[in-house]
C-alpha positions as CSV (number, residue, x, y, z in Angstrom):
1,X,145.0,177.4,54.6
2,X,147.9,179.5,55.2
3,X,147.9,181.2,51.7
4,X,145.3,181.6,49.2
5,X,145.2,183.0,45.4
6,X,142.3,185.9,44.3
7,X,141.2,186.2,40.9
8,X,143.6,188.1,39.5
9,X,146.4,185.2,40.5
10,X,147.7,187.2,43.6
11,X,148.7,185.2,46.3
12,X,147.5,186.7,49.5
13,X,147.5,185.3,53.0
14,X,144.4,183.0,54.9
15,X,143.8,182.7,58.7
16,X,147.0,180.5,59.4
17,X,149.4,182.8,58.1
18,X,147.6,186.1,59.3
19,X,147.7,184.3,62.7
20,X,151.5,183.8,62.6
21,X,152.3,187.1,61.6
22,X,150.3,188.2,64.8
23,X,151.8,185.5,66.5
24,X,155.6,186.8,65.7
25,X,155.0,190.3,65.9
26,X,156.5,192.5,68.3
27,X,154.8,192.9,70.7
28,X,152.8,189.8,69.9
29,X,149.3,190.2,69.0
30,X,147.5,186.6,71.0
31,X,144.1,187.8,70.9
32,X,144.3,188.8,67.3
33,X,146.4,185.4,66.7
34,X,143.9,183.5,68.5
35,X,141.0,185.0,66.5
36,X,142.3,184.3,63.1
37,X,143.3,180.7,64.4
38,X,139.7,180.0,65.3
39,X,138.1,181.5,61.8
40,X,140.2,178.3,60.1
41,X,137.7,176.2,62.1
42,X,134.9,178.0,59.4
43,X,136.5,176.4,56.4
44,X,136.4,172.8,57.1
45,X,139.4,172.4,56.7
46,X,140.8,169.0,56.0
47,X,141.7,166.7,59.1
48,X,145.4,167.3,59.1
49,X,144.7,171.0,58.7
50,X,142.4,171.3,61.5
51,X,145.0,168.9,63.9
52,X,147.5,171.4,63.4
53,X,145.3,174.3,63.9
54,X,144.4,172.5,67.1
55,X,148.0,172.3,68.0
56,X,149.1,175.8,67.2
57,X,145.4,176.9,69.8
58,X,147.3,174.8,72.0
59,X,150.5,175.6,71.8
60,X,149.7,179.5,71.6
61,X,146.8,179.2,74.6
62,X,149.8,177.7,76.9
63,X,153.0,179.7,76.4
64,X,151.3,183.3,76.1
65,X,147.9,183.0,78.1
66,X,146.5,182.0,82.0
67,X,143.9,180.1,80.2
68,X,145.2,176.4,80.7
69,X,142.0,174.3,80.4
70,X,141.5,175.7,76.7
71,X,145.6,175.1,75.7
72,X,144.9,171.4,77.4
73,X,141.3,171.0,75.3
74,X,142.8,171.7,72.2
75,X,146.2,170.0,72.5
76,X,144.2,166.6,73.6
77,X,142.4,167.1,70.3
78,X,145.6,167.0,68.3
79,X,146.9,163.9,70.1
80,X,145.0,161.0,68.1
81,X,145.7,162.8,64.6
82,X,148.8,162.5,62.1
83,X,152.3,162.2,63.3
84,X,153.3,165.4,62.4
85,X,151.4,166.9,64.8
86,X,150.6,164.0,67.7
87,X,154.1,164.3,68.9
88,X,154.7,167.9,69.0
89,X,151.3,167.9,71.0
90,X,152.2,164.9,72.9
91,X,155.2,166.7,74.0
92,X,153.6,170.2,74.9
93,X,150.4,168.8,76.6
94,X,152.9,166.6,79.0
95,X,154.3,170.2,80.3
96,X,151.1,171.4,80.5
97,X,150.3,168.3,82.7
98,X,153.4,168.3,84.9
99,X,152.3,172.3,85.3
100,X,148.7,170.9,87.0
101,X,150.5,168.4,88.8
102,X,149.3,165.6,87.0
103,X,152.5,163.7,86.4
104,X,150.5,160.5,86.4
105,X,149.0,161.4,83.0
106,X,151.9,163.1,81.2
107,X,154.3,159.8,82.2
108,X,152.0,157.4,80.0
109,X,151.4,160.0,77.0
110,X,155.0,160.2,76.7
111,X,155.9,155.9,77.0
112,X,152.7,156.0,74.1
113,X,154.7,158.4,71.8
114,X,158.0,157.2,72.5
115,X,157.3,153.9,71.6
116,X,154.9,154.9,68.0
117,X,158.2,157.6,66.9
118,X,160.8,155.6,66.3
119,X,160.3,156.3,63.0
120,X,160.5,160.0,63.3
121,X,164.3,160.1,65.1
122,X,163.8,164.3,66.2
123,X,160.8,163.3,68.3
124,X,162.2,159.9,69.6
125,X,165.1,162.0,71.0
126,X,163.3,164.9,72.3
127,X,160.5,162.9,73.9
128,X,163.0,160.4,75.6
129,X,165.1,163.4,77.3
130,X,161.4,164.8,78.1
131,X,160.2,161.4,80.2
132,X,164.0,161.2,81.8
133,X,163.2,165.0,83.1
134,X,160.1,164.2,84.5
135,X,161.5,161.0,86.4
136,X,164.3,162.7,87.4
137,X,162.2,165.6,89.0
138,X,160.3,162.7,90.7
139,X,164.3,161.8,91.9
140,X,163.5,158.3,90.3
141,X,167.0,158.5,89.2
142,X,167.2,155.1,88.3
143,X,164.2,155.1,85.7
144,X,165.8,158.3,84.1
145,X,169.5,156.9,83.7
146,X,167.9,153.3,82.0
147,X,165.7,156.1,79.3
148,X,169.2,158.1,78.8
149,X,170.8,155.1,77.9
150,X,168.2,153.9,75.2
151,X,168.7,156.8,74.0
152,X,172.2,157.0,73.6
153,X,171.8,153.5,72.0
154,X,169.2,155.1,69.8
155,X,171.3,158.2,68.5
156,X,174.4,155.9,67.8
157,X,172.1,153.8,65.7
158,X,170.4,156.5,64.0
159,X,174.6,158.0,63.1
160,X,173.6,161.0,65.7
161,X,177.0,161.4,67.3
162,X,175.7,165.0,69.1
163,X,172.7,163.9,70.0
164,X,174.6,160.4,71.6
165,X,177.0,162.6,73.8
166,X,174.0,164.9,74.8
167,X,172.1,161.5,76.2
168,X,175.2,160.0,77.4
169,X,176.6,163.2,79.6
170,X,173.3,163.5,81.0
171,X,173.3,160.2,82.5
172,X,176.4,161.0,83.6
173,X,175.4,163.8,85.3
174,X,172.8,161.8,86.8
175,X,174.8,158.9,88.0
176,X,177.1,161.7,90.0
177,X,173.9,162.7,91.8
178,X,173.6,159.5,92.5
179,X,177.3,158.8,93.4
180,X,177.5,155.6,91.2
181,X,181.4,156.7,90.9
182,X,182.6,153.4,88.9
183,X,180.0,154.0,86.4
184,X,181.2,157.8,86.0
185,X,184.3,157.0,84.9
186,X,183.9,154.9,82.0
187,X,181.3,156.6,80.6
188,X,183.1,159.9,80.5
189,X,186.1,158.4,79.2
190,X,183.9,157.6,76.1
191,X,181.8,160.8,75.6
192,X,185.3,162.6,75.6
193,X,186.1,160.3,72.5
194,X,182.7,161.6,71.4
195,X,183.1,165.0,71.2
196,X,186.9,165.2,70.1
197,X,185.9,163.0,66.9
198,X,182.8,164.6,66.0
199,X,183.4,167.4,63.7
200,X,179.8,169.3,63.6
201,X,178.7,172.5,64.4
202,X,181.4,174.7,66.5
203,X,179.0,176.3,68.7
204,X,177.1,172.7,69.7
205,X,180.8,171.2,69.8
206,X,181.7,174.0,72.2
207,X,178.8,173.6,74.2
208,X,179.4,169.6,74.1
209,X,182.8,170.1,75.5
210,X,181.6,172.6,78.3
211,X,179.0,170.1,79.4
212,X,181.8,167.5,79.6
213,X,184.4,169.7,81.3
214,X,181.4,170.7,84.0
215,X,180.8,166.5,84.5
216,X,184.6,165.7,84.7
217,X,185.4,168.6,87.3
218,X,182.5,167.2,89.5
219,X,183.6,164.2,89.1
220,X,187.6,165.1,90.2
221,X,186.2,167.3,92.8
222,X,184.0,164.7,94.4
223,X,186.1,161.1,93.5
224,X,188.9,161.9,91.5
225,X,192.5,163.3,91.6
226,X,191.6,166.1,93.0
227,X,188.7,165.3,95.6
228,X,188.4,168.5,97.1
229,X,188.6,167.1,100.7
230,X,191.2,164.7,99.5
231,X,193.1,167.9,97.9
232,X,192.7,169.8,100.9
233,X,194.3,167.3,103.4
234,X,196.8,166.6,100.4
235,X,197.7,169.9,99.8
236,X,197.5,170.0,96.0
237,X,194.7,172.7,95.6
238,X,195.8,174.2,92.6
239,X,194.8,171.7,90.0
240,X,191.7,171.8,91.9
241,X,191.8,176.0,91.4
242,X,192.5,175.5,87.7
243,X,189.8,173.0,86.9
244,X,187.2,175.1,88.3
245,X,187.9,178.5,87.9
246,X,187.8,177.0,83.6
247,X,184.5,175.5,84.5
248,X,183.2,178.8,86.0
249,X,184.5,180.6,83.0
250,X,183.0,178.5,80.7
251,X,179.8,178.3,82.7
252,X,179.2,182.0,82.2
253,X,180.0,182.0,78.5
254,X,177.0,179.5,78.3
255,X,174.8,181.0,80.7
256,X,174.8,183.8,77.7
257,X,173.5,181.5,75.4
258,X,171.5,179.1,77.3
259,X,169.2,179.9,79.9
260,X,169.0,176.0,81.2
261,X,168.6,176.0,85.2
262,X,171.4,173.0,85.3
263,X,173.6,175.6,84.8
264,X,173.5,178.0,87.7
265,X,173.0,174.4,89.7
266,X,176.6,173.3,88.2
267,X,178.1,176.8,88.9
268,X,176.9,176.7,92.7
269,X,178.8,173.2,93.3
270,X,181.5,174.6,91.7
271,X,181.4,177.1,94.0
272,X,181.5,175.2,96.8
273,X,184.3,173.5,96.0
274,X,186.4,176.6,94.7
275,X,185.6,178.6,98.5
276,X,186.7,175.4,100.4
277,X,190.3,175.9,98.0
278,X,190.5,179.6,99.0
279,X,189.7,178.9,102.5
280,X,192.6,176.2,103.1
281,X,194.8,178.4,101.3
282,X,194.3,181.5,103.1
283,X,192.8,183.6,100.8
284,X,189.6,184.5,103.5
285,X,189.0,187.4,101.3
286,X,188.2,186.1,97.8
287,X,186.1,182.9,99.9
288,X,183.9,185.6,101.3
289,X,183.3,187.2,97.5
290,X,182.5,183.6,96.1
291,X,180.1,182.6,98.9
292,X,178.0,186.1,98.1
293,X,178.0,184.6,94.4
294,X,176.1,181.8,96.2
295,X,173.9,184.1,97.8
296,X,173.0,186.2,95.1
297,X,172.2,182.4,93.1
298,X,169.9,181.5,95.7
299,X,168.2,184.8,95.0
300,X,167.7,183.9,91.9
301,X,166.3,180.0,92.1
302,X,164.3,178.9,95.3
303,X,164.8,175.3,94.0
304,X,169.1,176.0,94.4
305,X,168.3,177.3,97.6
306,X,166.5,174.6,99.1
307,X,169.3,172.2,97.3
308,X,172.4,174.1,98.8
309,X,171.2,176.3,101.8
310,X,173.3,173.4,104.4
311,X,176.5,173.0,102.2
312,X,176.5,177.9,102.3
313,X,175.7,177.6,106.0
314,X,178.6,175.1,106.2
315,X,180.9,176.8,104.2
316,X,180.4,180.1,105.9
317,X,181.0,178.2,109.4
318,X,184.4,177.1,107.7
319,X,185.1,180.8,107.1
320,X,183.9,181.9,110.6
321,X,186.8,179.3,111.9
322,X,189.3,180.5,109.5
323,X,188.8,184.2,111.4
324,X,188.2,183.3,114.9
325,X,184.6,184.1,114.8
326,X,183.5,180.7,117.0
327,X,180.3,181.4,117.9
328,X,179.1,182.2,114.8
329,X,180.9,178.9,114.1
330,X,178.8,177.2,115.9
331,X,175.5,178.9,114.8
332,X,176.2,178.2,111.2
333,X,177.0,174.3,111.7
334,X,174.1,173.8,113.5
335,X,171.9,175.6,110.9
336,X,173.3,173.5,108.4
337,X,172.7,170.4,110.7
338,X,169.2,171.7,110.9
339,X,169.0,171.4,107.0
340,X,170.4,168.4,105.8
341,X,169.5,164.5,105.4
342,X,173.0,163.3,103.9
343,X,175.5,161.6,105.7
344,X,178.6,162.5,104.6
345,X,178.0,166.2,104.8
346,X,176.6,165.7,108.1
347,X,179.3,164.1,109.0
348,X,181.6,166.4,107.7
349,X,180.0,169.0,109.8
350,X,180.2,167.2,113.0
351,X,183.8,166.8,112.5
352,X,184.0,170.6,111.9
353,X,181.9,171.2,115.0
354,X,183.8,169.1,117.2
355,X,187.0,171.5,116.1
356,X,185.0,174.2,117.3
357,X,184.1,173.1,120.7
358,X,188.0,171.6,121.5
359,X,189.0,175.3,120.5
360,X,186.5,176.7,122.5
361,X,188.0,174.9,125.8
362,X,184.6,174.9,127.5
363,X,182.5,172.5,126.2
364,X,183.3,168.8,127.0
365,X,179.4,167.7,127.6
366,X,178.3,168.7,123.7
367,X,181.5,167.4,122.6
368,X,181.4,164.1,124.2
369,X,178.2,163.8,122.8
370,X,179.8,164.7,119.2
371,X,182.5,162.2,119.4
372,X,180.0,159.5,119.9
373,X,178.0,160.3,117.0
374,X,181.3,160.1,114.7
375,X,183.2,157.2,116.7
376,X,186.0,156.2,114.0
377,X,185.6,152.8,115.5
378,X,182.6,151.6,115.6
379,X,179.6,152.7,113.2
380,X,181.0,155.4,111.6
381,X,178.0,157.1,109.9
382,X,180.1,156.8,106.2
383,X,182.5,155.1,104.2
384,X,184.4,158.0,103.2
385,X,188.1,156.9,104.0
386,X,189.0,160.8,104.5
387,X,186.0,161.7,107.0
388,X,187.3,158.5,109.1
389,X,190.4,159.9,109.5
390,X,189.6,163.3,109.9
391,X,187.3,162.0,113.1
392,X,190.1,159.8,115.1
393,X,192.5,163.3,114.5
394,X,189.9,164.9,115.8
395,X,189.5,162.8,118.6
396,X,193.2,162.4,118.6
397,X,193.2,166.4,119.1
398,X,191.1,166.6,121.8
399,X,193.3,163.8,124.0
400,X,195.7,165.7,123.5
401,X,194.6,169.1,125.2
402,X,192.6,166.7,127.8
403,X,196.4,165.7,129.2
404,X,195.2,162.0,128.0
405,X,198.8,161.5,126.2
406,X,198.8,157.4,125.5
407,X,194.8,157.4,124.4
408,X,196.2,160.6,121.5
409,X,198.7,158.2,120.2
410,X,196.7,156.1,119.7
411,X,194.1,158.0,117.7
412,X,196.7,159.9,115.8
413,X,198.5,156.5,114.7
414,X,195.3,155.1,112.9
415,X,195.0,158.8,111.3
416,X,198.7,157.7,110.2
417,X,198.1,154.8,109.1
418,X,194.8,156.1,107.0
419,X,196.5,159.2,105.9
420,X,199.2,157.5,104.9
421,X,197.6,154.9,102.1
422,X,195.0,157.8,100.6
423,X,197.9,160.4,100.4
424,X,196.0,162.9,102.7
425,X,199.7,164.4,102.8
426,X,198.2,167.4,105.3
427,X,196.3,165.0,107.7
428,X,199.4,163.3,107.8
429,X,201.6,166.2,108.8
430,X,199.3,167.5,111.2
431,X,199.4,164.2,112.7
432,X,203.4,163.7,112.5
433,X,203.7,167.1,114.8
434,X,201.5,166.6,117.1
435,X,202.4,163.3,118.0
436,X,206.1,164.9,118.2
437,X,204.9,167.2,120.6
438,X,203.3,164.8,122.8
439,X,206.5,162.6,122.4
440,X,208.6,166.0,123.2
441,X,206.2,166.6,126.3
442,X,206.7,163.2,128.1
443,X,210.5,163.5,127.5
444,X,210.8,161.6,124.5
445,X,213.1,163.8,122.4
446,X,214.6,161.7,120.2
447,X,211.1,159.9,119.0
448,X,210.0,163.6,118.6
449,X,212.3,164.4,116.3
450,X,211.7,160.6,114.7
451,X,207.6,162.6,113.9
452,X,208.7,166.0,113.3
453,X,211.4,165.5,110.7
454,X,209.3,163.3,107.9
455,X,206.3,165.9,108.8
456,X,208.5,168.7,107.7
457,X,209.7,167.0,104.6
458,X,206.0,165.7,103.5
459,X,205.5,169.5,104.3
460,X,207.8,170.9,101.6
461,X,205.8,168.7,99.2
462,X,202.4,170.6,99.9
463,X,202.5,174.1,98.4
464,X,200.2,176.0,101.2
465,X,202.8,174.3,104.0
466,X,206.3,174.3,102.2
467,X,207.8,177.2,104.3
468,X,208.0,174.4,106.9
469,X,210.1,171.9,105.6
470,X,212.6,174.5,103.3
471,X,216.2,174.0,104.7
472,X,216.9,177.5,105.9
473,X,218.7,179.2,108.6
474,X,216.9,180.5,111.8
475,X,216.9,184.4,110.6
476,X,215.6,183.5,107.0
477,X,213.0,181.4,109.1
478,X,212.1,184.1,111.2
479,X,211.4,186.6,108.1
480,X,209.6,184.3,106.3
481,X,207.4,183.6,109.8
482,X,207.1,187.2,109.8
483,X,206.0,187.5,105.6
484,X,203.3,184.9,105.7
485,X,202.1,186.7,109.7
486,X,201.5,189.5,107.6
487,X,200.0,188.0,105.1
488,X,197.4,186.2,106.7
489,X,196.8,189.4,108.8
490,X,195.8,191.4,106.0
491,X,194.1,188.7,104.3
492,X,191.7,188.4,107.6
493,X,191.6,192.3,108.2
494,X,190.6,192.5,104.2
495,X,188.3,189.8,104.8
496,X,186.4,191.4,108.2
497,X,186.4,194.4,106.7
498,X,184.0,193.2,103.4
499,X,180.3,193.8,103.7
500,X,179.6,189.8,103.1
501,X,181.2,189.7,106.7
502,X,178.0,190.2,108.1
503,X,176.6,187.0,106.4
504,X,178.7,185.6,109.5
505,X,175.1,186.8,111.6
506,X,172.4,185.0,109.1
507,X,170.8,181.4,110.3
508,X,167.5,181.9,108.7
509,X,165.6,182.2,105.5
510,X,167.3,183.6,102.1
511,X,170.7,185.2,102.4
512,X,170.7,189.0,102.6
513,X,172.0,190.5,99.9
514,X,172.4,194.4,100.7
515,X,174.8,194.3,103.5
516,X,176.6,197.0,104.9
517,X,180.3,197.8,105.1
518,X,182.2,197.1,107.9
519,X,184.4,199.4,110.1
520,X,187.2,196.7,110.8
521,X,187.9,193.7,111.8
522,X,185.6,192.8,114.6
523,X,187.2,189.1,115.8
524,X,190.9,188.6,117.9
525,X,194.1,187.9,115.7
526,X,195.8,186.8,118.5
527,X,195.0,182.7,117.6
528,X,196.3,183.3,113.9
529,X,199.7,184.1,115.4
């Protein structure tokens, strides 16, 4: 029907092709499309003809028109028909469904043509990542990992190496959002065997490996070697820098080719992680650019926003620390608070909270109540080894300036004792000088120098503190004191001075995005001396 042949043996185009030609035109011609589409129905055509003719009314109806009940009529015509065209239907009329929020008919249309095209291994594939989608938008994560991995079984029988990996690094990616850590390891261990042996396509093998690099610097950043709140305690950020500003690279290369929204979702987490480096580090400045990248993403995906809005409002309370800002501090942890369900960044936020208030000097009442909510010794919220540490330095910290020397000791020796067997190198030096102070305080001279001498050399192993543990005299000491002084004060002046400063002010709604310059730094350097 797409062609036909006059009497003089010319072969000149019917309906079908006449529609495609209006179809692919630029810019497309639907109503003309549609038209000729409809005019096959004159001919009586065969039945396989007029299924795909049905399909094509569908398929046309639902990408370029508002007129959904027709697209859904004629695609649920095409369903019962030849396999050729029931699958591509079955596939486009589930969208259509999800689109009317009636999940509860596309889920069994898709388990009906899943289980008829196992025959037809293109269709099998594409329907089985189709039904994972729609459970995992449903957050039945569980459902969707069990149809990932029939279908990695499926593509390894079938000798489909690619499409293996692709099934096989999304499960992957779903068993990090669901934080089934011992299962992420294995299973990335064998899709990098995947894609280094299989020798297809360069461009799929490129964006095989990006996929994989994405899933395995999530996976450091959030359980690996280079945990991010591990790294910062440990000190060892830049393996944690390098990872992800590769990730971010290749994240925009593929953003250029591939317009998937797991992408920008990948790029903000890696964002997160990368401002929470800068920040530790000192580098205020170049935090403060990265969290606008954050903002602008929000901009451009309500769904990232809703996702992400408590870890930006978190982040930017870090950065209001890191410059002295401690009211806005405290606004942004408790519009993060406001805005998230999960424990371990709740936690983590407390603990950051309770920082504030001790610096502060003013606020016992809230912060008694804080310390409860995080007690290290009895029904800690998590399991996370680092957050449990973090909370008895902070209560530790807080003994301290309270005068309460004997109940600080005791806090900071089970932060030793944590620190010590996860390697959380700066919690441990943290700890190892104030409890030398406190020891040099009450008199105690030679214990103090017993803490402050192993701080110092565990110091000289972290890169961000090894100006305190180099063996120098007292004048080099003093210049470089005075190097990094300046240093950080022109990072924070640098910093106050951006127009993302302002985010500082924003607790509701979207982000701003046009912000205006500022004059100077508008917070005390005194408490960075």
């Amino acid at each position: 029907m797409a062609t036909s042949t006059d009497a003089r043996g010319i072969v000149v185009p019917g309906p079908s092709g006449f529609a495609e030609h209006f179809r692919t035109s630029s810019p497309p011609k639907i109503r003309l499309c549609v038209h000729c589409l409809k005019a096959v129905f004159q001919f009586k055509p065969s039945q396989r003809v007029e299924a795909r003719t049905h399909l094509q009314l569908g398929s046309v109806l639902y990408q370029h028109t508002k007129n959904i009940e027709l697209a859904r009529t004629h695609l649920e015509k095409a369903i019962p028909q030849f396999e050729d065209v029931q699958f591509e239907a079955a596939s486009l009329l589930s969208e259509l469904y999800c689109q009317q929020n009636l999940v509860d008919s596309a889920k069994p249309l898709l388990r009906k043509a899943i289980q008829i095209s196992q025959q037809t291994p293109y269709w099998h594939c594409r329907l089985l990542f189709q039904l994972a989608q729609l459970h995992t938008l449903e957050k039945d994560l569980v459902s969707a990992c069990d149809l990932l991995g029939v279908g990695a079984e499926y593509a390894r029988v079938v000798g489909s190496e690619y499409t293996r990996a692709l099934f096989l690094l999304s499960k992957g990616m779903l068993l990090l959002m669901e934080r089934k850590l011992s299962e992420v390891h294995p299973l990335l261990t064998l899709c990098s065997t995947i894609v280094e042996n299989w020798h297809g396509n360069p461009i799929q093998k490129e964006s095989l490996r990006v996929f994989f690099l994405v899933l395995q610097v999530t996976h450091y950043l959030d359980a690996g070697q280079v945990t991010v709140m591990h790294s910062m305690q440990a000190g060892y950020l830049e393996k944690a820098q390098k990872y992800t500003d590769k990730a971010l690279m290749q994240l925009e290369k593929l953003k250029m080719l591939d317009s998937s929204p797991i992408l920008p979702t990948f790029q903000v987490i890696l964002l997160e992680h990368i401002i929470m480096c800068r920040l530790v580090t000192g580098h205020k400045a170049t935090a403060l650019q990265e969290i606008s990248q954050v903002c602008q993403l929000f901009h451009q995906s309500s769904r990232l926003f809703t996702n992400h809005a408590a870890q930006l409002h978190t982040l930017l309370g870090l950065y209001c620390i890191s410059v002295n800002c401690m009211d806005n501090a405290e606004a942004q942890f408790t519009a993060a608070l406001q805005m998230t369900t999960h424990q371990e960044l709740w936690t983590f936020i407390v603990t950051n909270l309770a920082s504030v208030y001790i610096r502060e000097g003013n606020r016992q009442q809230e912060l008694y109540s804080l310390l409860e909510r995080i007690n290290p010794d009895h029904n800690f919220p998590v399991s996370s080894h680092c957050l449990r540490a973090a909370a008895f330095y902070i209560r530790g910290l807080f003994s301290f300036f309270e005068g309460r020397y004997n109940e600080a000791k005791r806090f900071l020796r089970e932060t030793l004792k944590m620190s010590n067997a996860e390697d959380l190198n700066r919690l441990t030096a943290c700890s190892l000088v104030l409890l030398g102070h406190i020891f040099f305080v009450l008199g105690n001279h030679r214990e103090s120098s017993n803490m402050v001498v192993p701080a110092m050399q565990l110091a000289s192993k972290i890169p961000d503190m090894s100006s305190c543990g180099n063996t120098i005299d007292a004048h080099e000491a003093a210049q470089m004191h005075q190097t990094f002084s300046q240093q950080l004060l022109q990072d924070h002046m640098a910093a106050c001075s951006l127009p993302e400063h302002n985010l500082i002010g924003w607790t509701e709604g979207l982000p701003p995005v046009q912000l205006q310059p500022q004059n100077g730094p508008t917070t005390s350097l005194t408490s960075l001396l």
